[in-house]
N, C-alpha and C positions, 0 to 999 in steps of 0.2 A: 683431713690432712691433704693440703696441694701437692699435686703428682709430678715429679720432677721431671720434665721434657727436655733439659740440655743434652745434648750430646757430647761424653766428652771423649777426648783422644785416648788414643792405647799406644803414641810413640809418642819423642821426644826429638822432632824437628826431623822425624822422619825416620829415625834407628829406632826400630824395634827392639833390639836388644839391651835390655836392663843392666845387664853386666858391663855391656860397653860403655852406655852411660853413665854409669856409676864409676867405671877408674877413670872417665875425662872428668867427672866432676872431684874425684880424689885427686887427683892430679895437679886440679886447679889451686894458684896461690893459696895462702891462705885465709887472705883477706877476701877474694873471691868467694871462697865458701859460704866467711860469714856474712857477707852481703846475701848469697843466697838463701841460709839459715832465718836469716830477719824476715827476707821479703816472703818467704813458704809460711812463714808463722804470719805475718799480716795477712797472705791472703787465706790460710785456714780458717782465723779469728773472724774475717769477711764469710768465710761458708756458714760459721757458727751463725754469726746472725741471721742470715740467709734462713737456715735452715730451721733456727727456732720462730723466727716469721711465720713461718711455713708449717708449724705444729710437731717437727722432727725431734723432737725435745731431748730425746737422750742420744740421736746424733749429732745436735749442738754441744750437748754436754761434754763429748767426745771430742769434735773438734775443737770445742774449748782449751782443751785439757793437751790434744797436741798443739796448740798454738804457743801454750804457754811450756810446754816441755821444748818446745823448738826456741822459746826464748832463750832458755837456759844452755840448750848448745851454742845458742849464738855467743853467749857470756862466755864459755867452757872456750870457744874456738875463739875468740876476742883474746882469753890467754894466754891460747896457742899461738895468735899473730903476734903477739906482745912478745914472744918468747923467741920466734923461728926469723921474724923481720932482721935480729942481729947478725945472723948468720947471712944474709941474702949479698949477693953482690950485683943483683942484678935493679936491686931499690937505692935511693940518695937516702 
């Protein structure tokens, strides 16, 4: 099994605080969400392969598994745009 050397971050454009990031991303439009929703599921589905490459096999499986769960909030929040966009007065 190849030994993972990435280094990855522990903030989110410099805020440490999880909580903060998390109500600027609730926060954000809706459609904003699920642009982020999609693009977190491609780049999960990329670790999956990654890391089944790499002999990870049941943490590929896993990240499989949230790629494709993050699909389906993407669908769930695609609803939501579809639903809250009517209300907006700040969209044409």
């Amino acid at each position: 099994m190849k030994k993972d050397t990435r280094i990855y971050p522990q903030n989110v454009l410099g805020c440490m605080d999880m909580s903060k990031v998390a109500r600027q991303i609730g926060d954000l439009r809706y459609d904003k969400n699920l642009e982020l929703f999609r693009e977190l599921s491609m780049v999960y589905a990329e670790q999956s392969l990654t890391d089944g490459e790499a002999g990870r096999v049941k943490l590929a499986e896993m990240l499989k598994e949230l790629s494709i769960g993050l699909g389906d909030l993407s669908q769930k929040m695609s609803e939501i745009w579809e639903l809250s966009r009517r209300h907006m007065t700040d969209i044409k």
